[in-house]
C-alpha positions in Angstrom: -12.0 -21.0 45.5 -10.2 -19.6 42.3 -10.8 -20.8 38.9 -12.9 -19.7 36.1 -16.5 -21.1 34.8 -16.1 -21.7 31.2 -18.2 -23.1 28.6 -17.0 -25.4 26.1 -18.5 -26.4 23.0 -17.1 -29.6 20.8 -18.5 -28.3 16.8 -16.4 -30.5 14.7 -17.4 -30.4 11.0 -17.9 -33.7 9.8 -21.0 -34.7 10.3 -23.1 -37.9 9.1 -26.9 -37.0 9.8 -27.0 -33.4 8.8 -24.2 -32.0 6.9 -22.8 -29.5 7.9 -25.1 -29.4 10.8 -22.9 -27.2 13.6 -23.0 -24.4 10.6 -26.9 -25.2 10.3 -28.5 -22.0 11.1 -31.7 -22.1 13.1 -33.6 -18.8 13.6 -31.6 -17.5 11.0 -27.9 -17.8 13.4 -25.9 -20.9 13.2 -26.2 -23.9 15.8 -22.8 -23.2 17.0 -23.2 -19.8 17.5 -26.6 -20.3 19.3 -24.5 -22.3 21.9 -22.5 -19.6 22.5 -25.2 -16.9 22.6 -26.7 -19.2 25.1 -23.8 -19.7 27.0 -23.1 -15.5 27.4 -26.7 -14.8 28.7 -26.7 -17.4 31.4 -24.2 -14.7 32.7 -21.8 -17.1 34.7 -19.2 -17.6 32.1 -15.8 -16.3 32.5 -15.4 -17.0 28.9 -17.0 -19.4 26.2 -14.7 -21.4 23.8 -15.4 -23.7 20.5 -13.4 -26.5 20.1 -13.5 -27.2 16.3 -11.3 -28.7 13.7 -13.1 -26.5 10.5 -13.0 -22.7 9.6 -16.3 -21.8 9.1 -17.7 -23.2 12.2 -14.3 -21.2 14.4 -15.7 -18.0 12.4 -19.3 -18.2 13.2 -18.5 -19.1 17.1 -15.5 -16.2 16.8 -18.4 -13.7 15.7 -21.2 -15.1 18.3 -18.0 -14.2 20.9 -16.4 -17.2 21.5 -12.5 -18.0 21.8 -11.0 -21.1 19.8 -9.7 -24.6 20.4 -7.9 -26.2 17.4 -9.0 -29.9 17.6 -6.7 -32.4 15.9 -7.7 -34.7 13.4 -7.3 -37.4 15.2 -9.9 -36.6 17.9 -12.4 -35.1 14.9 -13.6 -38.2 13.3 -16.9 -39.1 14.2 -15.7 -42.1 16.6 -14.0 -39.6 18.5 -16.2 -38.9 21.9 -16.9 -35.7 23.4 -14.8 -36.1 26.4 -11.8 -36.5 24.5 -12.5 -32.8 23.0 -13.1 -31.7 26.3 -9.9 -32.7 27.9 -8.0 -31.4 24.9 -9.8 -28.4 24.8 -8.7 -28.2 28.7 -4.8 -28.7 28.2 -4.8 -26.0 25.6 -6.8 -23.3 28.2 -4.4 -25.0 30.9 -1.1 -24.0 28.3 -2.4 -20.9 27.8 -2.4 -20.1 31.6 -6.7 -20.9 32.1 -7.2 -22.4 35.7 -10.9 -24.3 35.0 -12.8 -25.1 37.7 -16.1 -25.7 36.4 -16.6 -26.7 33.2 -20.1 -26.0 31.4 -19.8 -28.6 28.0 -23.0 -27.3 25.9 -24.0 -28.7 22.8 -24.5 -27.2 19.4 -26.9 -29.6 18.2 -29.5 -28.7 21.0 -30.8 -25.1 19.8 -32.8 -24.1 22.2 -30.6 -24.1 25.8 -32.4 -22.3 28.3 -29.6 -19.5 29.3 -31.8 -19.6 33.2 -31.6 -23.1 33.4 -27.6 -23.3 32.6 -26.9 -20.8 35.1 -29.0 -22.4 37.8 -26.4 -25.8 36.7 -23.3 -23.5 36.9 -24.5 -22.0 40.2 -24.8 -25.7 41.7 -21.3 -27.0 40.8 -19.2 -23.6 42.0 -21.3 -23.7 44.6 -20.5 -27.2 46.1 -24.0 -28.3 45.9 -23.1 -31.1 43.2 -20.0 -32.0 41.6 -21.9 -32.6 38.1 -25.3 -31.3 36.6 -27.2 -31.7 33.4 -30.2 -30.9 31.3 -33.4 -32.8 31.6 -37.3 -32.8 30.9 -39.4 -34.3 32.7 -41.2 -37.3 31.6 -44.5 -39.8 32.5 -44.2 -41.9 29.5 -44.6 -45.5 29.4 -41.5 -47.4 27.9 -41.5 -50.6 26.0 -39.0 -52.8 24.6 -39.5 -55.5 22.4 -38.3 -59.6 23.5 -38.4 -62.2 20.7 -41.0 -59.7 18.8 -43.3 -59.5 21.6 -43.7 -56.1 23.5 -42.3 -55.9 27.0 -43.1 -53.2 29.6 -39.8 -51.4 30.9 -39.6 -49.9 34.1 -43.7 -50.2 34.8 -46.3 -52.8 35.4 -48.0 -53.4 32.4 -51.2 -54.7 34.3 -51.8 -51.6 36.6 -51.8 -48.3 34.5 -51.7 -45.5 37.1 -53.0 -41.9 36.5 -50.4 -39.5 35.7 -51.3 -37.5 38.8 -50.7 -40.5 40.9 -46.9 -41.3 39.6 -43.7 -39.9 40.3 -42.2 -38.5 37.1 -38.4 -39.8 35.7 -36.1 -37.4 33.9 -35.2 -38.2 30.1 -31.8 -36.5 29.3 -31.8 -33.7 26.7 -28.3 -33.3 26.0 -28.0 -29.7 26.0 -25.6 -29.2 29.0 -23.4 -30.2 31.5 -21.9 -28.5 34.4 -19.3 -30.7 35.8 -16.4 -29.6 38.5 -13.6 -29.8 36.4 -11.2 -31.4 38.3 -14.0 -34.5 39.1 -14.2 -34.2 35.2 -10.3 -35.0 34.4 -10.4 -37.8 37.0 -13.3 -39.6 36.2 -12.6 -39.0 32.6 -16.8 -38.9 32.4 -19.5 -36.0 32.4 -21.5 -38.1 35.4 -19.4 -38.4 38.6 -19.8 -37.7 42.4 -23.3 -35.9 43.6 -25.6 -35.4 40.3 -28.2 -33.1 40.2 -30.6 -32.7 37.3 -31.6 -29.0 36.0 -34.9 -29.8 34.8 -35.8 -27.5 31.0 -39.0 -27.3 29.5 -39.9 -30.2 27.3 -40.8 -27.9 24.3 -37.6 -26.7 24.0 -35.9 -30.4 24.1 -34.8 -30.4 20.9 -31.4 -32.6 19.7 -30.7 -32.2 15.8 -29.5 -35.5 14.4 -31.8 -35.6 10.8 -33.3 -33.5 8.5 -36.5 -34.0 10.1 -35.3 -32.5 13.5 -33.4 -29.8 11.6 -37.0 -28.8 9.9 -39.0 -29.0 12.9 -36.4 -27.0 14.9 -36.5 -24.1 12.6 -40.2 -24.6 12.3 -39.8 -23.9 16.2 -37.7 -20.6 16.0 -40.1 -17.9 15.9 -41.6 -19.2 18.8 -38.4 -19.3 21.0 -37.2 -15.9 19.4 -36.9 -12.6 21.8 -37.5 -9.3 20.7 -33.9 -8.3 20.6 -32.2 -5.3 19.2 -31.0 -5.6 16.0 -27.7 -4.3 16.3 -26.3 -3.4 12.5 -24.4 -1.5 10.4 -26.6 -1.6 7.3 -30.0 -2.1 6.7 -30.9 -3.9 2.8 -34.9 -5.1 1.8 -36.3 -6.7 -0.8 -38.8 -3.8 -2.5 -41.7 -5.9 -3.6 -42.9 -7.7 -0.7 -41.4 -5.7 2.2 -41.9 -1.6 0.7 -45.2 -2.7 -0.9 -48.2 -5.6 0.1 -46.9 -7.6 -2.8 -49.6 -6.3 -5.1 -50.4 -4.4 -8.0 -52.6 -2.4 -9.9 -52.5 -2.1 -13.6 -53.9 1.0 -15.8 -55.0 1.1 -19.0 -52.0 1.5 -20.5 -50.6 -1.6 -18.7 -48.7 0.5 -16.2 -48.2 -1.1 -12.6 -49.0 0.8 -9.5 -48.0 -0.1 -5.7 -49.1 1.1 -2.1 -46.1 1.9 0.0 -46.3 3.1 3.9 -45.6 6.4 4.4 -44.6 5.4 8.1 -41.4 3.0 6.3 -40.4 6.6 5.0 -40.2 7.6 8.1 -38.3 4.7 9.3 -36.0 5.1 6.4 -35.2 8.5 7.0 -34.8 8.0 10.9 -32.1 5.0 9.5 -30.6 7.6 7.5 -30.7 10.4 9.9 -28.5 7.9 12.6 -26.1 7.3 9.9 -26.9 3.8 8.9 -26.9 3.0 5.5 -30.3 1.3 3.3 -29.8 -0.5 -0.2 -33.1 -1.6 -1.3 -31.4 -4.7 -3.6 -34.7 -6.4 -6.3 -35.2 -8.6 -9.3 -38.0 -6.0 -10.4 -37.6 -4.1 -13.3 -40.5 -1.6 -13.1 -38.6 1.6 -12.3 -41.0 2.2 -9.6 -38.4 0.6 -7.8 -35.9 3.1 -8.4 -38.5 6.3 -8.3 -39.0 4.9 -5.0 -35.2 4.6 -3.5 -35.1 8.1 -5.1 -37.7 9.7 -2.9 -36.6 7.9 -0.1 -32.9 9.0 -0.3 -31.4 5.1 -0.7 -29.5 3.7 -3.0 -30.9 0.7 -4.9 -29.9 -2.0 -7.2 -32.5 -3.4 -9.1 -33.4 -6.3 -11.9 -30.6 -8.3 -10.0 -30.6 -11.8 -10.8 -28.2 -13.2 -8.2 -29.3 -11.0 -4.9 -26.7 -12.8 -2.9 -24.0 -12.1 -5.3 -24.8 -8.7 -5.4 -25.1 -8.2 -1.9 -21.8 -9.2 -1.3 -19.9 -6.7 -4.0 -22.1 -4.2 -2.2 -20.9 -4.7 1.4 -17.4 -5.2 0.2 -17.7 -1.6 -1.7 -18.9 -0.2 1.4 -16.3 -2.2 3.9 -19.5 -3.8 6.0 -18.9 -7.4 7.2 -22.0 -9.3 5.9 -22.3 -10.0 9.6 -23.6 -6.5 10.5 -26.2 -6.2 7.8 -29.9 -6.5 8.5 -31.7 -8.1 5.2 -35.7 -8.2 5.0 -37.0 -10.5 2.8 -40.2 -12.3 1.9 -39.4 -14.7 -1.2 -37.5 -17.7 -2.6 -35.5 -15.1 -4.5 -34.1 -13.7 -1.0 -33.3 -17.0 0.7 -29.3 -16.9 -0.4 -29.2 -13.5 0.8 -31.0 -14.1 3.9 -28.4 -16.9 4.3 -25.8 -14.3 4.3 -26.1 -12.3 6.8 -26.0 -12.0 10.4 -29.5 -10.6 10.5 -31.6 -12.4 8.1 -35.1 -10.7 8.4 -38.8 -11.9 7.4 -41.9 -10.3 6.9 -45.5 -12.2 7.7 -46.5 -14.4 4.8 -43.1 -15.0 3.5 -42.8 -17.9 1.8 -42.0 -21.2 3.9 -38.1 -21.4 3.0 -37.6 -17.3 3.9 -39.3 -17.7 6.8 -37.2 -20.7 7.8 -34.0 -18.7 7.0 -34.8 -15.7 8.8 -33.7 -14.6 12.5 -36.4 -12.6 13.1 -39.8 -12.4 11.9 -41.5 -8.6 11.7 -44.8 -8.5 13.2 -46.1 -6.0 10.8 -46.4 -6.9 6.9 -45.1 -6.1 3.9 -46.5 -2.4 2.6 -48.1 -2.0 6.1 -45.4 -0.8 8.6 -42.2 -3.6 8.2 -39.3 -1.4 7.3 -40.6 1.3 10.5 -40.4 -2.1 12.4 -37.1 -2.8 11.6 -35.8 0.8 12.1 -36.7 1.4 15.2 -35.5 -2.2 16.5 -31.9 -1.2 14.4 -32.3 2.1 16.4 -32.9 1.0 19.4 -30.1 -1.5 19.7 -28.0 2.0 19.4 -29.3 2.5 22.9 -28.6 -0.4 24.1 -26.0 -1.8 25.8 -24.9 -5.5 24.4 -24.1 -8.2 26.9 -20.8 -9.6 27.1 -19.3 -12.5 28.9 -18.4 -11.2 32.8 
């Protein structure tokens, strides 16, 4: 049977709950590129598109390594239902000579898609084994409804309460994928049709993002559901106090400040340097210990910056780096706009709440103690490493 697998993702960028939510970023990447990073390491897509109707979702998605979909306004309002995206997003692939013939329909919202568990969903529908597939946890929960006030049991008998070892489990829908044969699809005009199967996911990682709350928890979340991944960059820029040093000080008599650095971050530095990747360290600090140390080190360094992000940007532009290829390490509220700049926002432990939150990776070793050598050699090592691509 001919046809391509291909993942599509609806990301329009109105959005009532969270704004800007499919822009969002979680783990430090945005939700709609997270879809699409999911999507590529299931390994069973021919190729993964974003259907959007906004430009800085179709540039996030266009850097995680998805193609685009234009959606018209009139199917981008928030009445408009994902299957009419869908079967747009379909006559465009079919115009631009696409033959679909299964269609994987992710969604941004869910961060945490489990890449095994999508294949396994792909593999049943191009298989024959099921004509649609989705995502779903499995559940012993007791539901209730209410009738005039009063509680009423649904789906159980309130007056026996069985152990959960002695019931069969249902399936709550998560909402992170469906795997549908995409013919089925255009003729029932539905993402449930012909022989279903569910694809059961973990419960911890059924997440759907529709409030702030869920938004907060989900990034809360991240660093447990991160993977030790190369960090594959152009640049590398820190934060000096913080990430160079423990965050401490001594003081003299004459009120000068002293800091502890890590003489194995030198050697990371230099091995940086040495591969020809470029280190800024960019701080608010005036002490020109800052600068003594980029000197020593072999870096340049901008310092008593008051707008990090600002500055971070003239920078990259200067050196011709898209912001998207720069590792930052941070550890502060002062970093958080620059963490939210680029594609590798990076934290040290004991980063304050909202860098932490912002960062796609979070360093094992801390501040002073080892970080930047961290860092390096996961930069280095992603020089060694082959990235995966869509087949």
């Amino acid at each position: 049977m001919t046809g391509e697998i291909v993942a599509i993702i609806p990301a329009r960028g109105g959005s009532q709950g969270v704004p800007r939510k499919n822009v969002a970023r979680v783990g430090g990447i945005p939700l709609v590129a997270r879809a699409v990073r999911a999507a590529i390491a299931s390994g069973r897509m021919d190729r993964v598109v974003v259907t959007t109707d906004d430009a800085e979702i179709a540039a996030a998605a266009t850097t995680a390594g998805a193609e685009i979909v234009w959606r018209p306004a009139e199917i981008s309002g928030h009445l408009a239902s994902s299957e009419a995206a869908l079967i747009h997003a379909l006559d465009e692939l079919a115009g631009r000579g696409v033959d679909v013939r299964v269609l994987a329909f992710l969604q941004a919202t869910s961060p945490f898609i489990p890449a095994d568990a999508l294949g396994r969903a792909c593999d049943l529908v191009a298989s024959g084994e099921a004509e649609s597939a989705f995502s779903a946890r499995e559940s012993y929960e007791f539901f209730w409804t209410k009738a005039d006030g009063l509680a009423q049991a649904l789906g159980h008998d309130a007056s026996h309460r069985p152990r959960r070892q002695d019931r069969e489990p249902a399936y709550v829908e998560t909402g992170a994928f469906y795997v549908m044969d995409a013919a089925g699809f255009r003729e029932a005009q539905h993402r449930f049709f012909g022989r279903t199967r569910i694809v059961e996911v973990p419960e911890a990682t059924a997440i759907e993002i529709d409030t702030p709350d869920e938004l907060a928890a989900a990034r809360a979340l991240a660093p447990l559901y991160g993977s030790a991944e190369p960090i594959d960059v152009l640049a590398v820029v820190t934060d000096f106090d913080g990430v160079h040093t423990d965050d401490t000080a001594g003081v003299d008599e004459y009120g000068e400040e002293h800091v502890r650095v890590s003489r194995s971050d030198g050697m990371g530095v230099r091995l940086l340097r040495e591969a020809g990747i470029p280190v800024l360290i960019l701080s608010t600090e005036r002490n020109p210990v800052v600068t003594a140390r980029a000197r020593k080190l072999g870096v340049e360094v901008i310092q008593n910056s008051r707008d990090k992000r600002a500055a971070l940007e003239e920078w990259a532009a200067d050196a011709g780096i898209p912001l998207e290829r720069i590792a930052y390490v941070g550890n502060d509220i002062n970093d958080v706009e620059a963490l939210g700049a680029v594609g590798w926002p990076v934290a040290v432990p004991g980063s304050h709440p909202l860098a932490a939150a912002a960062a796609r990776v979070q360093l094992t070793r801390r501040g002073g103690h080892g970080a930047v050598r961290e860092l390096a050699e996961r930069v280095l090592a992603a020089r060694a490493t082959p990235q995966e691509g869509t087949r």
